[in-house]
N, C-alpha and C positions, 0 to 999 in steps of 0.2 A: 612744221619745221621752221616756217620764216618768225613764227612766237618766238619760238625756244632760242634760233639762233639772235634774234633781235636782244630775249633777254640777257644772253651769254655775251653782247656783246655790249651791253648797257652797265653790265655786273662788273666785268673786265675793265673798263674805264673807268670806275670811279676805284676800283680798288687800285689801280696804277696809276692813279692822278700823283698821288701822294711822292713818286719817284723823283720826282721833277725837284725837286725838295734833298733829293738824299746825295750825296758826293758817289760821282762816279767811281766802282771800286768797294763803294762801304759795303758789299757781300758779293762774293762769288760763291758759282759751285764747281765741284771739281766732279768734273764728267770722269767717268769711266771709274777709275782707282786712285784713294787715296792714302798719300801716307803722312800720317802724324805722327811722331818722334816728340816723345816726351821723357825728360828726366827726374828721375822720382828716388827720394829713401823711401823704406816701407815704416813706419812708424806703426802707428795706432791705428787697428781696424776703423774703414768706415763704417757710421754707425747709419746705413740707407733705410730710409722707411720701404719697408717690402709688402707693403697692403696689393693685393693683388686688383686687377681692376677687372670690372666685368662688360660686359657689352663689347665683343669681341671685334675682330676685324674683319667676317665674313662676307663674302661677296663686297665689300668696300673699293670702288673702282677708281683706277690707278691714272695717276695725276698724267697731262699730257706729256711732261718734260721724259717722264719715263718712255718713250718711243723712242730713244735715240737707240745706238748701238749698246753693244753688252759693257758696260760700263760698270766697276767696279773701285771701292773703295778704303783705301788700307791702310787706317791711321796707325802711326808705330808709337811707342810711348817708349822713351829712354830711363832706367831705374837707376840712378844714382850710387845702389845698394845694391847685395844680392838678390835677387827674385822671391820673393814668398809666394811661391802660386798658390797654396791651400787660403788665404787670403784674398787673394786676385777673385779664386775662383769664384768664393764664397760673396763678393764683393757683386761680381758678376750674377748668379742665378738672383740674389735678391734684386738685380735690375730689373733680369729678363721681365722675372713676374707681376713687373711696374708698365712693360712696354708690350701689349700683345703683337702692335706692327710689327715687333720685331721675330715675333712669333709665325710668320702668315709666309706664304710662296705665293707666288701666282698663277693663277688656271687661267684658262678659257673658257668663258660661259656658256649658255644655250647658245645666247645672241652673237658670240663670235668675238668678244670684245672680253679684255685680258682685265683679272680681279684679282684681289687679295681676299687669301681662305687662310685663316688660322688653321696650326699643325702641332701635332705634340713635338717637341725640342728635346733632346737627350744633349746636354750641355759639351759633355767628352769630346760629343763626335765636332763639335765646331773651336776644339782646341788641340793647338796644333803644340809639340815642345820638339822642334828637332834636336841634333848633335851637331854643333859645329866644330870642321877642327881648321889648322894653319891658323894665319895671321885675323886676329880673332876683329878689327875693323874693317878687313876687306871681306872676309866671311859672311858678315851681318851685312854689309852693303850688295854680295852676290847673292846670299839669301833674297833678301828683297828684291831685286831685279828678279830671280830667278819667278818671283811671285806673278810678275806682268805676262807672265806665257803660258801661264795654268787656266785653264776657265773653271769658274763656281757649279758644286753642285747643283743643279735648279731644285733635285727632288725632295731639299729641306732648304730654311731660309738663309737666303744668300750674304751669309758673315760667317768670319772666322777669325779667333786669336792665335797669333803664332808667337810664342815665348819662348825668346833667342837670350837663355842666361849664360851670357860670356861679357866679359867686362873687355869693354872699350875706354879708345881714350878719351872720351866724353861722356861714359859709362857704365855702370856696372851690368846691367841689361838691359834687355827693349824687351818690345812688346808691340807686336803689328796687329791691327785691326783689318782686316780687309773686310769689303762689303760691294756688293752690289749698288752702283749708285741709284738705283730705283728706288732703293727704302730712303734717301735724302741724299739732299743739297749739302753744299759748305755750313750755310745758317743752318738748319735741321740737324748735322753733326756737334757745333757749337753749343747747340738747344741741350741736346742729350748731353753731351759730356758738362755740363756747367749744372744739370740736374742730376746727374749721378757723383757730382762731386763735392766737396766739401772745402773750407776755407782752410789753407794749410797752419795759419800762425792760429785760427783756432777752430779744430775739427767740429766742433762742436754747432757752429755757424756754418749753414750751406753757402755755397761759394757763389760771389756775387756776380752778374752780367755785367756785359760791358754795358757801357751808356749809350743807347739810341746817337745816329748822329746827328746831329747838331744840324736843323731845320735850317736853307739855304732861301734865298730870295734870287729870282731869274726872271728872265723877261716878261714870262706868261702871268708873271705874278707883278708886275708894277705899281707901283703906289698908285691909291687913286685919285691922288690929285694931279698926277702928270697929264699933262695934255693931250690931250684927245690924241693930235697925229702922231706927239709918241704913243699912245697906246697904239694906235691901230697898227702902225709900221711895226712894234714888238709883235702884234698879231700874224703881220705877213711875214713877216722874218721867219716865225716860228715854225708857219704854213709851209715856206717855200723851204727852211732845213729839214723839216719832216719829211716831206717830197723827194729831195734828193736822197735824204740817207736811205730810205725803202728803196727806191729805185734800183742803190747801190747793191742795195742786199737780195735782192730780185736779181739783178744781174750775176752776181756774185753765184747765188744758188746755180744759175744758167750758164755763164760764160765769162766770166771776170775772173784771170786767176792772178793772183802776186806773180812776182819775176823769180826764177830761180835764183835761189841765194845759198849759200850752205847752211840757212839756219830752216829751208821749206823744204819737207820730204818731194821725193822726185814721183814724180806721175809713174813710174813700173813699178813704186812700193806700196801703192795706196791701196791695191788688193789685200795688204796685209798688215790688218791691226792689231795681229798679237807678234810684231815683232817687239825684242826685247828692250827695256826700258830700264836706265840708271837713273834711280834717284840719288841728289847730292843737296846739302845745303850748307848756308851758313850764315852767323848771328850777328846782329847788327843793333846800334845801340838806338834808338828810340830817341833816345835826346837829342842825337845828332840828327836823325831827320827835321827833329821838331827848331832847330835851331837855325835850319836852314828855314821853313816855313813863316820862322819869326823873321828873320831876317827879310824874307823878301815879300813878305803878308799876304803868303799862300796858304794852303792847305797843306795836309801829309798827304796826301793822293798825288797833289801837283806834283812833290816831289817826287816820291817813289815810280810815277809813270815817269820823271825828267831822267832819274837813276838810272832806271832800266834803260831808257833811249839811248843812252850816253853808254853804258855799259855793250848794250846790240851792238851802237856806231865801233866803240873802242876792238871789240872782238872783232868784229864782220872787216874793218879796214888793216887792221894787223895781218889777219887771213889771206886778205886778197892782194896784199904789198902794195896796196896803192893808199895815200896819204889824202887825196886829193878830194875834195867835197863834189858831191854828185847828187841830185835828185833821185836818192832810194827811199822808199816805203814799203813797209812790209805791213801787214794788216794782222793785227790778233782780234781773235773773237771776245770778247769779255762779257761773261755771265753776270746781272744783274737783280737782286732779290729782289720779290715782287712782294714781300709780305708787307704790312705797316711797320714804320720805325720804332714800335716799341713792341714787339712781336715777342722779341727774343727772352725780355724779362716777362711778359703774360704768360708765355709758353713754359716756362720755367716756372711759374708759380702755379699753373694747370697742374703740372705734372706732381709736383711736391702737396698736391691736394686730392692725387689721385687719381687725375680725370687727361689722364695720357690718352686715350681714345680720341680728345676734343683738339688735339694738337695739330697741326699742319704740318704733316711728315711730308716725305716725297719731295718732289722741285719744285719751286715755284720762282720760276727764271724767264728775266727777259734775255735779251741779250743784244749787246752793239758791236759794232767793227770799227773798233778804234784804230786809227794807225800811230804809224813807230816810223821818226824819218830818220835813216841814219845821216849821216855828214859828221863831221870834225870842224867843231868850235874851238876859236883860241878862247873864247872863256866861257869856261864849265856851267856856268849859271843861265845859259841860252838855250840849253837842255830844257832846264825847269820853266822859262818862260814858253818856248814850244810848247811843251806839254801842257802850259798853261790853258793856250789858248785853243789848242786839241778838245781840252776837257772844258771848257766853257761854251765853245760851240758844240760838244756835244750835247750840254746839257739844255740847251737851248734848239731843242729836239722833242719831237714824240716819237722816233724812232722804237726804243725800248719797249712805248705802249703797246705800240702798232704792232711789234713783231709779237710780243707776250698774245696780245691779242688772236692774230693771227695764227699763232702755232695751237690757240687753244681749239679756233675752229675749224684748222685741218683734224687735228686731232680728234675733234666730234666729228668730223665729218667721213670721212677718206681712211683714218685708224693710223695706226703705230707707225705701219710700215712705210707710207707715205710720209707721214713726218721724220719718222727715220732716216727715208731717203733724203730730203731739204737739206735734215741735218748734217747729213754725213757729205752732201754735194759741198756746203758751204766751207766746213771743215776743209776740205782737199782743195778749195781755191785761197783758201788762205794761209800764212804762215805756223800761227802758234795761235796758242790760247795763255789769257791774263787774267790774274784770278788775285783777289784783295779780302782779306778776310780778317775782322777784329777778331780777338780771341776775349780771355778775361783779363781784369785790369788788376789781378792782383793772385800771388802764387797761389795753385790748388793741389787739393790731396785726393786722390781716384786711389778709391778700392784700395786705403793704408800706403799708398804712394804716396807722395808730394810730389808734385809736376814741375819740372825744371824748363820743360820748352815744348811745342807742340809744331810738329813741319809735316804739312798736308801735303798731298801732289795726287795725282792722277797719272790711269795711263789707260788704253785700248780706245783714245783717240785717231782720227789720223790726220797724226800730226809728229814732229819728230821734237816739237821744244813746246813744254809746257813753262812758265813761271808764274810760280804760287808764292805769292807774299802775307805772311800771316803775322798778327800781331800779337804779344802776351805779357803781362807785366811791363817791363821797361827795355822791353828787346823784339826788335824784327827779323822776324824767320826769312830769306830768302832761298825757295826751294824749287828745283829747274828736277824734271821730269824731262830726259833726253832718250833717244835715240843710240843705242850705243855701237852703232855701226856708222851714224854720222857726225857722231861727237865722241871722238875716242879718247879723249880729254878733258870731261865737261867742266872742271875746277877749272880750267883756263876762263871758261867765264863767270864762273864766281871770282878769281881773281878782278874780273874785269869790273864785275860791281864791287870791290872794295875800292879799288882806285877812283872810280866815279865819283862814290859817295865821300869819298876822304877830298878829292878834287875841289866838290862842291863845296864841302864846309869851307874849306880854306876859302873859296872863293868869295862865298858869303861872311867870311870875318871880317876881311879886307873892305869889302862891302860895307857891312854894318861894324866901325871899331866899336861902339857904345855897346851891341850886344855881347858879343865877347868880353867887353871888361864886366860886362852884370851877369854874365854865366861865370 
């Protein structure tokens, strides 16, 4: 045991050395349930290769991220068009016979320890087409809610499409994926749908991944010709952030909860995590983020964590009628991929080669607790430096190692349920969960659709405010996963990030005139 744990723990750190490198944010997963909302015309069937793959998924043992609670995952896809399901469908089974994982449930073995067994799949039974009637956008939005209080059959694999053909006014139908978060992560949804789909301006070309991010230089990494005591001090820096943040999160598991706020489910609801859940979102232009980031020679991360802060503060101090600046923090959990930065395209060129088996389904997640300080700045732009420097002390961190680490050898050690309990402790002392997810960087066509927009979210957390920021083309998805007995209004806070981010720009023009006169 002390081999196998030593190697486990030798293997674990060098393949999450590489995070240190990546921008806090460049991948979340969405525990529980997710939903993607995509808008699509049906055009021209996809033309999928349907080579079947062999060497199946049997007894293949289930990644440790999979311990947590019954977490499920419900991308919805928006149709532009009327619905062609004899398309969809068709579109669908020649995946399936691409993906055996997605074929497989999970047993319990001799050994007591939960596998994945490939199962025969009858396609029908995992598509749903209800009737909606009345107001045919609030329908599809109670539809979907209505999704977060159902649990999955276990006794076939845990997904299902629900094809809601009523035309909204963003359009013409949807199409909700729900899934079990066990069979993947945020990135492992990306993976599949960027391999099952096609380039929309020309179907004919598979649809291209985003670009890996953009390799980051931070303390542990210092030039070598800096001086010695800088190096070493960057050493102890790193030493004594890593230390604290564990500590925190050790605490946090045990006894450390946030302050009650209206945005932190209350300790009598935390028995119940199939209370019901609103998804709402809405679209943001990409350029404006990025104009802010030039302007003040950050990141998009920086931003959209300064966004969100500023949107929390604007909501949370409207609420509470008091204007006045205060020492509040609230803590969200943020999920961290652990794969290598170029994962996304390798796994996508795996699978269009047939060797979907070799791919890295399931989670592979660190995770940190970043905090959120609310207060009221007179200028907007104090947001995005907070958050600046949130995210640069974090990254100058092994916290994400430590805990990926760590959860992998409870997980070996103790099993699911143990790890489930950590999880679910940490969850319930903290506010919300934040989730940052690239999409493709350029329009795609799924199963004879064109995708107009993709809004992930999650639900059977417990937690009562999820926000899931997803990227696609030249537009950012913000999509908030609420509580709908504690947010009986949750566009009030999507109101609250438009004003933020319109805030910012302005404030960043003013800032930078030379940017604004070359945009």
């Amino acid at each position: 045991m002390k081999i196998n744990l030593l190697e486990l723990l030798l293997v674990n750190l060098i393949k999450s050395l590489a995070l240190l490198n990546q921008d806090i944010g460049s991948e979340m997963p969405v525990p529980c349930s997710m939903t993607t909302s995509l808008v699509a015309t049906p055009r021209l069937a996809v033309g999928f290769s349907a080579a079947a793959t062999k060497g199946l998924f049997s007894n293949q043992e289930l990644t440790s991220s999979t311990m947590a609670v019954d977490e499920l995952v419900s991308p919805v896809e928006r149709l532009a068009a009327p619905l062609n399901l004899p398309v969809f469908r068709a579109g669908l089974e020649a995946q399936l016979a691409r993906h055996p994982y997605f074929r497989s449930i999970q047993v319990t073995g001799k050994d007591g320890a939960p596998r994945w067994v490939t199962t025969p799949v009858n396609l029908d039974d995992h598509i749903v087409v209800p009737r909606l009637t009345g107001d045919p956008d609030r329908a599809v939005e109670d539809y979907l809610a209505s999704l977060s209080t159902l649990p999955m059959d276990h006794t076939r694999p845990p997904w299902e499409f629900h094809f809601l053909d009523v035309r909204t006014a963003e359009a013409a139908a949807t199409v909700a994926l729900r899934m079990h978060h066990a069979l993947a992560d945020g990135m492992a949804l990306i993976t599949l749908l960027i391999s099952s789909a096609r380039s929309a301006a020309d179907p004919a070309r598979p649809a291209s991944a985003p670009p890996p991010p953009a390799r980051r230089t931070g303390t542990i990494y210092a030039p070598p010709r800096a001086a010695l005591l800088v190096r070493v001090w960057s050493y102890l820096l790193l030493a004594w952030h890593s230390l604290v943040d564990v500590a925190s999160f050790v605490a946090t598991f045990l006894f450390l909860s946030d302050p009650n706020t209206l945005f932190k489910r209350s300790a009598a609801d935390h028995g119940e995590p199939r209370r019901r859940m609103r998804f709402v979102h809405r679209s943001f232009s990409l350029d404006d983020v990025k104009f802010i980031k030039n302007a003040m020679n950050y990141t998009v991360n920086d931003v959209l964590v300064g966004v969100t802060s500023a949107a929390l503060s604007r909501h949370f101090f409207r609420k509470a009628g008091d204007t006045k600046t205060r020492g509040i923090v609230l803590r969200s959990i943020l999920p961290v991929n652990t794969r290598p930065t170029n994962s996304l395209q390798t796994d996508v060129d795996m699978i269009e080669s047939g060797k979907s088996t070799a791919v890295r389904w399931g989670n592979r997640l660190g995770y940190i607790i970043l905090p959120f300080h609310l207060a009221m700045h007179d200028d907007p732009l104090e947001y995005i430096r907070k958050a600046k420097q949130v995210i640069v002390r974090k990254k100058n961190s092994l916290e994400v190692i430590i805990i990926h680490m760590a959860v992998e050898i409870i997980f070996k050690i103790l099993g699911p349920k143990a790890g489930a309990y950590i999880f679910n402790s940490v969850l319930r002392n903290t506010t919300m969960t934040f989730s940052n997810l690239i999409g493709p960087p350029e329009q795609i066509e799924l199963c004879g659709h064109p995708v107009a927009y993709i809004a992930p979210s999650v639900y059977g957390l417990q937690q009562a405010l999820t926000v899931h920021i997803q990227s696609y083309c030249n537009t950012i998805k913000v999509i908030l996963a609420v509580d709908e007995e504690q947010f009986p209004d949750p566009r009030q806070l999507l109101d609250d990030f438009t004003v933020s981010l319109n805030l910012t720009k302005d404030a960043a023009a003013k800032a930078s005139p030379k940017l604004i006169r070359k945009e």
